[in-house]
C-alpha positions in Angstrom: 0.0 0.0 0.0 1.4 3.4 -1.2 2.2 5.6 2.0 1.8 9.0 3.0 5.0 11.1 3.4 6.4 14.4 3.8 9.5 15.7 2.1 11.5 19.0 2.2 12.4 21.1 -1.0 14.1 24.2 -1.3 13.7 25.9 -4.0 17.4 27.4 -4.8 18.4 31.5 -5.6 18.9 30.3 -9.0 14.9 29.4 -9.4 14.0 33.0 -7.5 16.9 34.9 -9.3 14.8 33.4 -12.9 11.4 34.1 -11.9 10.6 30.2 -12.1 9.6 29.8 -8.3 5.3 29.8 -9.4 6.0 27.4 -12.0 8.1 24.7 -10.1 5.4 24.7 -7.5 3.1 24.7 -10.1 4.5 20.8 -11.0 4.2 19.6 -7.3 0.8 21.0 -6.6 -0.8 19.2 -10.4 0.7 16.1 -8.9 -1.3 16.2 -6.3 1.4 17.0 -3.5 -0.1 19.2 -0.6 2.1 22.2 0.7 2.0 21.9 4.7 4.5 23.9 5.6 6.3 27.1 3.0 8.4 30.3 4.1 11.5 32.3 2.7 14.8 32.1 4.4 18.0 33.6 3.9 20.4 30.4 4.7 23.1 31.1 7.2 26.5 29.1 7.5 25.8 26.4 10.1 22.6 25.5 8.9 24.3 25.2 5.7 27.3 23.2 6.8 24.6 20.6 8.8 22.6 20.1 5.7 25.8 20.0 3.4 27.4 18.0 5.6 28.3 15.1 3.3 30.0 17.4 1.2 31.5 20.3 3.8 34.9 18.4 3.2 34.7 18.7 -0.6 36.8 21.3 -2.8 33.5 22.7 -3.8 32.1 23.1 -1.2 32.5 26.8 -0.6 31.0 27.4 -4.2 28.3 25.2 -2.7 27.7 27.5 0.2 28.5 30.6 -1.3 25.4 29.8 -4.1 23.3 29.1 -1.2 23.9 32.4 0.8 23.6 34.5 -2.7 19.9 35.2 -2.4 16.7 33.8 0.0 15.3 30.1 -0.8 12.0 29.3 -0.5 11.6 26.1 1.9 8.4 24.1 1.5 7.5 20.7 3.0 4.9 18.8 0.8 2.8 15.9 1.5 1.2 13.4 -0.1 1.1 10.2 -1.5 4.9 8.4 -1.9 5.9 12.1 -1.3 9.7 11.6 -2.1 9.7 9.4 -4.7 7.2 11.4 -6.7 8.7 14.7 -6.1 12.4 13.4 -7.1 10.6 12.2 -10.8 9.2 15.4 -11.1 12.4 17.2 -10.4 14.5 14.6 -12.8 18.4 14.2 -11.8 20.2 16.3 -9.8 22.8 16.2 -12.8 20.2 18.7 -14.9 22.1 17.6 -18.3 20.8 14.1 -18.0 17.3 14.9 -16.9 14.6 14.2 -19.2 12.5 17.0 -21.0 9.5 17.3 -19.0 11.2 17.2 -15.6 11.9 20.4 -14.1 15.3 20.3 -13.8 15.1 18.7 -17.8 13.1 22.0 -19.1 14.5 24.6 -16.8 17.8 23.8 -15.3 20.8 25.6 -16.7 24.0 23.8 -14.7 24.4 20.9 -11.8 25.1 23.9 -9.6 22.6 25.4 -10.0 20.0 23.0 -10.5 17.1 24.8 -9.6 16.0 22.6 -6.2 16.9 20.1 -3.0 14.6 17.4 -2.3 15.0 15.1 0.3 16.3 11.7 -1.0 14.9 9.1 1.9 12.3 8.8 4.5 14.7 9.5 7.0 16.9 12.6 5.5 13.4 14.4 5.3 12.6 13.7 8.4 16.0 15.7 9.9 15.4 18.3 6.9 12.1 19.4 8.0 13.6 19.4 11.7 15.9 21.7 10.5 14.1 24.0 8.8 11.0 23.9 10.2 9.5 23.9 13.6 6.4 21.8 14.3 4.1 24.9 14.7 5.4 26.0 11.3 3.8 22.5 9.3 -0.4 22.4 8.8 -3.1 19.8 8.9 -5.9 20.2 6.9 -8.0 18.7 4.0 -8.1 20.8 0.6 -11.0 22.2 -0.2 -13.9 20.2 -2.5 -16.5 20.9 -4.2 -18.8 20.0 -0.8 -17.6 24.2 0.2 -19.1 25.4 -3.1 -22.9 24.2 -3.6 -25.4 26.3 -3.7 
């Protein structure tokens, strides 16, 4: 049985510097994906070197963080059905040159570095990404409106 789940996604400067942020949360919410939780954030360097911490010892790393200080990110944690998996399809490979046309990364991504997006990868990862981005009070329960609101 397919599972509920939520992930984490931060939509990167590069999408806000282009003007693509409505239209990459345009693809999650036709999926079906629920925003529970959304707010703008200007990163700052330890939260960045806890989230980037499989790559803090890298050479690029600095690039890396540099990027992700330029300008605010939108975070967003979305629900829904096999939340994680279907967000990564929509987003295509983090490697934007080998996504697939019709991905968001495939149509709209310029470079790897600046691939547009972070989604959470596992279960578990967006479980400590929402932590640490967002605190419980910040993340909403509700049921989207239906038709049942609109009769006459």
């Amino acid at each position: 049985m397919a599972a509920i789940q939520r992930t984490l996604i931060l939509i990167k400067p590069d999408a806000l510097q282009r003007d693509l942020v409505g239209e990459i949360i345009h693809r999650f919410e036709r999926k079906g994906l629920k925003i529970i939780g959304m707010k703008m954030l200007q990163l700052q360097d330890a939260v960045l070197d806890e989230h980037y911490a499989h790559i803090v010892d890298k050479p690029f790393y600095a690039d890396v963080k540099n990027f992700m200080m330029s300008s605010p990110v939108i975070g967003l944690v979305l629900e829904g059905v096999e939340a994680i998996s279907a967000v990564r399809l929509i987003l295509g490979p983090t490697k934007a040159y080998t996504a697939d046309a019709g991905s968001i990364r495939g149509d709209l991504a310029i470079a790897v570095a600046t691939n547009l997006v972070h989604a959470s990868d596992s279960e578990e990862n967006a479980s400590a990404e929402i932590t640490r981005f967002f605190k419980p009070e910040e993340l909403f329960v509700y049921e989207k409106i239906t038709d049942k609101f609109f009769t006459e």
